[in-house]
C-alpha positions in Angstrom: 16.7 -45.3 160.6 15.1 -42.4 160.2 14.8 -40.8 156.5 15.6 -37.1 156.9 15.1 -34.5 154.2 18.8 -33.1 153.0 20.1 -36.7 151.8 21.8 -36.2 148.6 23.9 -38.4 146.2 25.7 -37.7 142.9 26.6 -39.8 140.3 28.6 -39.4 137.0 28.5 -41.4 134.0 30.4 -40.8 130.5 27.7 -41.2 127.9 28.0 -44.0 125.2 26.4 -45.0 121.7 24.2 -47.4 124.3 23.1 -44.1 126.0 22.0 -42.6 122.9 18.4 -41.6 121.4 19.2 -43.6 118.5 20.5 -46.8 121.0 17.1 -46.0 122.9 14.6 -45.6 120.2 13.9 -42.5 121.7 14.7 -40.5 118.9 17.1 -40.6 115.7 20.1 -38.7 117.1 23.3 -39.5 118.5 22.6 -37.8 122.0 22.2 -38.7 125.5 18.5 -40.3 125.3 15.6 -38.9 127.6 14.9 -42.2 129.3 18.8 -42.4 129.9 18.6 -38.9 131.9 15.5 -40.4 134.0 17.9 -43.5 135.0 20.5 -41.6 135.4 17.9 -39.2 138.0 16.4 -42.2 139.5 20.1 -43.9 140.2 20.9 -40.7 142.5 18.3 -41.0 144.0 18.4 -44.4 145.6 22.1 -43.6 146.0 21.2 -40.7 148.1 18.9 -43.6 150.1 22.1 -45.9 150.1 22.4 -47.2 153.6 19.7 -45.2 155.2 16.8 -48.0 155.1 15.7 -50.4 157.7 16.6 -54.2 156.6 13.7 -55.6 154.3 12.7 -51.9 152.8 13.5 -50.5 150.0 12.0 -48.2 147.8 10.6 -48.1 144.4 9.9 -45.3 141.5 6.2 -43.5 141.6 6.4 -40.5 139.7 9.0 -38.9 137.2 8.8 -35.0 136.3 11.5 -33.9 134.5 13.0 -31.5 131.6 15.2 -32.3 129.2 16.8 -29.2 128.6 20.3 -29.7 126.7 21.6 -31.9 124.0 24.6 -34.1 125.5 27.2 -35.5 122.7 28.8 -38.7 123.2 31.8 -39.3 125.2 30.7 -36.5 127.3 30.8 -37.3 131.2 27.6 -36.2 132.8 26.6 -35.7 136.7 23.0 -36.6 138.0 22.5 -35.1 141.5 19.2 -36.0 144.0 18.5 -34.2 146.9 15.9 -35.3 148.9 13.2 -32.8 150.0 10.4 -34.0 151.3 9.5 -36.5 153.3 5.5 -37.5 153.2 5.2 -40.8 155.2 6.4 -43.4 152.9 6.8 -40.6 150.1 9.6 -39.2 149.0 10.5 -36.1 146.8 14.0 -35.9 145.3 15.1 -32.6 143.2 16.9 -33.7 140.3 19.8 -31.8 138.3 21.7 -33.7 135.1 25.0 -31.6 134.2 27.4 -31.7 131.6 30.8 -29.3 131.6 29.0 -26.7 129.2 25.3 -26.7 131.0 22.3 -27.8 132.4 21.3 -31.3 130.9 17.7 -31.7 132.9 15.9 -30.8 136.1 12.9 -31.6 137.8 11.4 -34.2 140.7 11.5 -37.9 141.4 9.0 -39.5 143.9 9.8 -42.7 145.5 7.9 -45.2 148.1 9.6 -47.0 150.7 7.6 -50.3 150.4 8.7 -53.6 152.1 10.6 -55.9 149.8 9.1 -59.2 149.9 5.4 -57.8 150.2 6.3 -56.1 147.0 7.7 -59.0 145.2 4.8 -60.9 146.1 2.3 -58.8 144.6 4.5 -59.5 141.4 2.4 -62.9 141.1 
């Protein structure tokens, strides 16, 4: 299949003491933790890839830019959105957006590389 820019995906989570900076050890308060809001970026955007790969591909996380913008309190639900905007050979550029009911949470880029599975794996050792 052929990866076209335009893919898109959202995802919503409710944030939990696990997603905390504190939980993290990304910091000592009881928010949504950065390195949550980059899963949370990096799970849209191989949703937006969901069923759009040729059997035995997949893709894997390159490069992460992204700013954290917003505190997010507990209990809050929160939606990460990826759109897919470039395509550069086996490259791909998602925009990111994290949300929350009162704001903006984060927003920024994700590059992925479709690489075939098992050649992957292999090079794990």
């Amino acid at each position: 299949m052929a990866i076209r820019p335009g893919l898109c995906a959202r995802i919503t989570h409710v944030v939990e003491e696990e997603d905390s900076a504190l939980s993290c050890g990304s910091g000592d308060v009881p928010v949504l933790a950065t390195p949550r809001v980059v899963a949370l970026c990096e799970q849209a955007s191989v949703a937006a890839l969901a069923g759009e790969l040729e059997e035995g591909t997949t893709s894997v996380g390159m490069r992460v830019q992204l700013d954290h913008l917003a505190p997010t309190a507990i209990a809050t639900e929160v939606t990460a959105e990826a759109t897919l905007e470039k395509v550069e050979g086996r490259r791909l550029t998602f925009t990111v957006a994290v949300r929350d009911a009162r704001s903006l949470v984060a927003a920024g880029k994700v590059t992925r590389v479709l690489v075939d599975r098992a050649a992957f794996l292999s090079k794990c050792g």
